[in-house]
C-alpha positions in Angstrom: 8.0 10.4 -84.1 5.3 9.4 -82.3 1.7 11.3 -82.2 0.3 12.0 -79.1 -3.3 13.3 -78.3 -3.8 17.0 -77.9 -4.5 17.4 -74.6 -1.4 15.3 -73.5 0.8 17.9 -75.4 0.8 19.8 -72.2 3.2 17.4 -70.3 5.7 16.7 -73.2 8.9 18.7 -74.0 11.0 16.2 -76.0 8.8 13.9 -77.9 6.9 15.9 -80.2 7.5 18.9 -82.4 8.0 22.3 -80.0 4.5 23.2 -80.1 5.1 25.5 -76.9 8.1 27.5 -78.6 5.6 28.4 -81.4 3.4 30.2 -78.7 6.3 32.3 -77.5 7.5 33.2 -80.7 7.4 37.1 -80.1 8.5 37.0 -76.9 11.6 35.1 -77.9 12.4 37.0 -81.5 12.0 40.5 -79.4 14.2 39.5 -76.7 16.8 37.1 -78.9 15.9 34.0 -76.5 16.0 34.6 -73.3 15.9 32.2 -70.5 12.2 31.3 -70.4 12.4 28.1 -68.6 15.1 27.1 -66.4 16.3 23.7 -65.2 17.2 23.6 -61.5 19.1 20.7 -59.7 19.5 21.6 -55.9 20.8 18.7 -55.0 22.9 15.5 -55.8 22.1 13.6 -52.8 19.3 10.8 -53.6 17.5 7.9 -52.1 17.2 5.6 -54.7 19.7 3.7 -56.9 18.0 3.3 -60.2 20.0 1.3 -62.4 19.0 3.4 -65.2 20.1 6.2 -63.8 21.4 8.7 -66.4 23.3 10.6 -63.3 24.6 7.8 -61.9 28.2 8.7 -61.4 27.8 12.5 -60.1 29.2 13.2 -56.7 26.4 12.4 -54.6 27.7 15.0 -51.5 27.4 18.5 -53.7 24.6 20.3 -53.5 23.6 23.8 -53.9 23.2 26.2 -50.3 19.5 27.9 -50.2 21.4 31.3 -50.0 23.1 30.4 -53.9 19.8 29.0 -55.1 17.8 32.4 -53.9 20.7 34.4 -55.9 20.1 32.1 -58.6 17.0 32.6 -58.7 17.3 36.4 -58.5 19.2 36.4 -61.5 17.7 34.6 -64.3 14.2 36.2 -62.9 16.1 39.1 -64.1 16.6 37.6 -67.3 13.3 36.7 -68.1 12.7 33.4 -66.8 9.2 32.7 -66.5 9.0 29.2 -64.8 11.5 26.7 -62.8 11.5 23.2 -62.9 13.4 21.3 -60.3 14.3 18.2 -61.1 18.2 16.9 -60.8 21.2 14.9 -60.7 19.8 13.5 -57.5 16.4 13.7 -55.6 15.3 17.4 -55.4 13.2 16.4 -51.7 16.2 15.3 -50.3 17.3 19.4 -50.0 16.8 20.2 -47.1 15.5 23.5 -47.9 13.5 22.6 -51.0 10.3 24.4 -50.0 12.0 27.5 -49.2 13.4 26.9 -52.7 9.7 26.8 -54.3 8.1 29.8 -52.1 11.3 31.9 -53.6 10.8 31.0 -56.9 7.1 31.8 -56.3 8.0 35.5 -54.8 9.4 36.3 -58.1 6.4 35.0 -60.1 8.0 31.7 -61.4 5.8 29.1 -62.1 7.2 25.7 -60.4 7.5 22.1 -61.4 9.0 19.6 -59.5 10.0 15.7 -60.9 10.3 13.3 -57.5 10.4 10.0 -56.6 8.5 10.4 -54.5 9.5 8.8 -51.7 10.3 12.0 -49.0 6.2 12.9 -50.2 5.0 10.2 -49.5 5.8 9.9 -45.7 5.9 13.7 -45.2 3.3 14.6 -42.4 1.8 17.4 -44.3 2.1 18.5 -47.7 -0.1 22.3 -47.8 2.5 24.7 -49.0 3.3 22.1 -51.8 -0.2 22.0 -53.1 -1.0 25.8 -53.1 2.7 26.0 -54.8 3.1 23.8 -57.1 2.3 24.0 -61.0 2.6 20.5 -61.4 4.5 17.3 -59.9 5.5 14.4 -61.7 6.7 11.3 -59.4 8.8 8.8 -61.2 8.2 5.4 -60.2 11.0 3.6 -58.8 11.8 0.0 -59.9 10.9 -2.7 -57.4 8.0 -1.7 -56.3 5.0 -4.0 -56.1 2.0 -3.8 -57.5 -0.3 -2.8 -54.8 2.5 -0.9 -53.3 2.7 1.5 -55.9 -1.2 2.1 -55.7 -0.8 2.7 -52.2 2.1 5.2 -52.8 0.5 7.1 -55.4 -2.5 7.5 -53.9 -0.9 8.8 -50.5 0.7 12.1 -52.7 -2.0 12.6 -55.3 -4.7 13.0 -52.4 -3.4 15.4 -50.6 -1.9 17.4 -53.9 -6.0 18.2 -55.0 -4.8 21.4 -56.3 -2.0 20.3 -58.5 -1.4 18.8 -61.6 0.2 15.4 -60.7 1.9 13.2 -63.6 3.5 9.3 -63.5 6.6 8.8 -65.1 8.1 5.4 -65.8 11.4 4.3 -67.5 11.1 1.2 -69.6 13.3 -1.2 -69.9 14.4 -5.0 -69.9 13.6 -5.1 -66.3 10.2 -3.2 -66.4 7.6 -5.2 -64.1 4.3 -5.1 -66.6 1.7 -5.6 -63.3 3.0 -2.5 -61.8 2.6 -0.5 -65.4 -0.8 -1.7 -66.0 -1.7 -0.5 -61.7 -0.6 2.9 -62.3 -2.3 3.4 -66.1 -5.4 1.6 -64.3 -5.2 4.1 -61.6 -4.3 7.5 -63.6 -7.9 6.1 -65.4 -10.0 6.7 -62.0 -8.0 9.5 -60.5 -6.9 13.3 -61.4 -3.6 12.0 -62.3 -3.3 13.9 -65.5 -1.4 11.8 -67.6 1.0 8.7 -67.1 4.1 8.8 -69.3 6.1 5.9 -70.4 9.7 6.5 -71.7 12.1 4.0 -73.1 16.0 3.8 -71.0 18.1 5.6 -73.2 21.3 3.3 -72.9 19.7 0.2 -74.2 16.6 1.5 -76.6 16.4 -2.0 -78.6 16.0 -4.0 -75.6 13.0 -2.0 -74.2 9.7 -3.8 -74.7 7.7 -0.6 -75.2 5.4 -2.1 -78.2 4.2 -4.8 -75.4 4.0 -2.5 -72.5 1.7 0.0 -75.1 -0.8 -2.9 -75.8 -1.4 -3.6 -72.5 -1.5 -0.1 -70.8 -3.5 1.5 -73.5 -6.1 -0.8 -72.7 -6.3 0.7 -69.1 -6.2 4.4 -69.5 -6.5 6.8 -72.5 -3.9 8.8 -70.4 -0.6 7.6 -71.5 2.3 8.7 -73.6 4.3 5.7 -74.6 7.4 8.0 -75.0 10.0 6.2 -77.3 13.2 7.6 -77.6 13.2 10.5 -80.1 16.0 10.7 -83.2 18.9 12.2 -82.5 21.1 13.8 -85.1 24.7 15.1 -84.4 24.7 18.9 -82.9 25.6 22.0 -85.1 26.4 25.3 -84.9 25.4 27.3 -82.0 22.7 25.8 -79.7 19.3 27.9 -78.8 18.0 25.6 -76.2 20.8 26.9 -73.9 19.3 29.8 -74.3 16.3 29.2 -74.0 15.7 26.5 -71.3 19.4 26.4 -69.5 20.2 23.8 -66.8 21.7 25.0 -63.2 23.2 22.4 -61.7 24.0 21.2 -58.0 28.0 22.6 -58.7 26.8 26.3 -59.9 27.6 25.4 -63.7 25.7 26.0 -66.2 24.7 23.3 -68.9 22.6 23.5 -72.3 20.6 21.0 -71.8 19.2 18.4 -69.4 21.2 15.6 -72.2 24.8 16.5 -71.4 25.4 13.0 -69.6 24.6 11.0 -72.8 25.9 14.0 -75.8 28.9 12.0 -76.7 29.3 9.3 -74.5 27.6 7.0 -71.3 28.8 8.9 -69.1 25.9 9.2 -66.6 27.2 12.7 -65.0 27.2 16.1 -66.4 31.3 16.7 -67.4 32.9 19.9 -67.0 33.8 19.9 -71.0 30.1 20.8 -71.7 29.4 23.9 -69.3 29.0 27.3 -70.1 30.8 28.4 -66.7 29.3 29.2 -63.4 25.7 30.7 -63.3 26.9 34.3 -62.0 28.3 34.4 -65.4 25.1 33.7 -67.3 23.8 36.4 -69.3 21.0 36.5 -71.9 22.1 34.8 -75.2 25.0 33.3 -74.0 25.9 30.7 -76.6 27.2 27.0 -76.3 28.6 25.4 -79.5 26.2 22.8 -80.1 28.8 21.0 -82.6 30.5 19.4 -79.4 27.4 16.9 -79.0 27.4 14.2 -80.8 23.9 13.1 -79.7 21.6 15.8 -79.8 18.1 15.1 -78.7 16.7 18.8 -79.2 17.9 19.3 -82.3 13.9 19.7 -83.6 14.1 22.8 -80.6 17.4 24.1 -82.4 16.0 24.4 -85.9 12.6 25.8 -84.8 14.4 28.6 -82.8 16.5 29.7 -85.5 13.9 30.1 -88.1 12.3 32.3 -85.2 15.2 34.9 -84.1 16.5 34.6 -88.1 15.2 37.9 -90.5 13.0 36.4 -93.1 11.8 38.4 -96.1 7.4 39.1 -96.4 7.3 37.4 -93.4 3.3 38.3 -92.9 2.7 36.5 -96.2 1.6 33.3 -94.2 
């Protein structure tokens, strides 16, 4: 595992030990985990065609009406849900509703995080409601785009989000392009980009050149996470983190985790076998069998949530 500064803890969920469970330790051993942080994909529909794309065979044509995702909404506020990131199966801007999605998840005091492309941003006329909305946004850069390009396409978000907390996010791979990782870590080093995070393809992890890339971007910035692909261990027993951080997706199912596509198999789309049902039917501490998964990424989230909700003897005898 790798050890990332301090103050880039803020932007990581996966990598590192669950340092932000810790903090909500009461809150989740009084209320037996409820649904702090949910995962929302609106949408299937995208304009990219990333050939790492770990949702690469969903059906591109489903998608979620705004009047479902205000429901949703209204119902896991109820449940306790604290913040909303809305990320996807596609490209959350291509809903055609999105920021109607993000002022409703506002009105019930969610805090919102949104992981784009991009590319709908960058072209948008205004972006106002988005900046005095938004938590944070992380744009992922696409592959293929040039140097100077991505510069130019960075910059044309980040200036007008002055108010947000703006992230890069780039998948590494055989086919990385090493100039356009060392303009965006040389640009996160001049900017109020808060952090540029490198993560290894997870389909093909021995072929991604991640020490290389490290050595040259680290040079640049002291604002990247070289993310390599945490150890996974096979899933057991019942699994917390669909509890805890459940995903919505663009059908109405319910899945425990944002890792469903890869659990057993390639299968780049989110299969029926691993949801919980529809979302209506989502209650607090609805359970998943985690022993389905054969690849479980959170398993570190797992363990530290059950030593939380389990009874343990003298427990103020730190």
């Amino acid at each position: 595992m790798d050890t990332v500064a301090p103050p880039l803890r803020n932007y990581l969920s996966a990598a590192e030990f669950p340092w932000k469970v810790v903090r909500f330790a009461e809150t989740i051993r009084s209320r037996s985990i409820p649904p702090l942080h949910l995962q929302l994909y609106p949408t299937n529909r995208c304009n990219s065609r990333c050939h790492y794309c770990s949702c690469s065979r969903e059906n591109r044509l489903v998608e979620l009406e705004i009047s479902e995702v205000n429901d949703i909404l209204c119902h896991f506020s109820a449940l306790g849900t604290k913040a909303v990131t809305i990320s996807g199966g596609g490209e959350p801007t291509m809903h055609d509703d999105l920021l109607s999605i993000i002022q409703h998840a506002r009105a019930f005091s969610m805090d919102v995080g949104l992981t784009t492309n991009g590319l709908k941003m960058a072209s948008a006329p205004a972006l106002h409601h988005e900046n005095t909305l938004l938590t944070w946004c992380r744009i992922s850069i696409v592959p293929g785009i040039s140097p100077l390009d991505a510069q130019k396409f960075i910059d044309s978000i980040c200036s007008r989000l002055p108010s947000v907390d703006v992230g890069l996010s780039m998948v590494v791979d055989e086919k990385t392009d090493m100039n356009v990782a060392e303009e965006i870590s040389a640009y996160a080093e001049c900017s109020n980009i808060t952090h540029v995070r490198f993560v290894q393809e997870i389909f093909n992890v021995p072929s991604t050149p991640m020490d290389e890339l490290e050595q040259r971007c680290s040079r640049l910035t002291g604002k990247g996470i070289y993310q390599r692909r945490a150890e996974y261990r096979p899933g057991q027993g019942e699994c917390f983190m669909a509890r805890l951080k459940p995903v919505v997706a663009a059908t109405g199912l319910v899945y425990p985790c944002c890792g469903v596509q890869y659990a057993n198999s390639d299968a780049r789309f989110m299969a029926d076998d691993f949801s919980m049902g529809r979302w209506e039917t989502y209650v607090e501490a609805s359970s998943f069998d985690g022993s389905a998964c054969r690849r479980c990424y959170y398993w570190q989230y797992n363990a530290v949530l059950g030593h939380i909700v389990e009874p343990m003897a003298h427990e103020r005898f730190l």
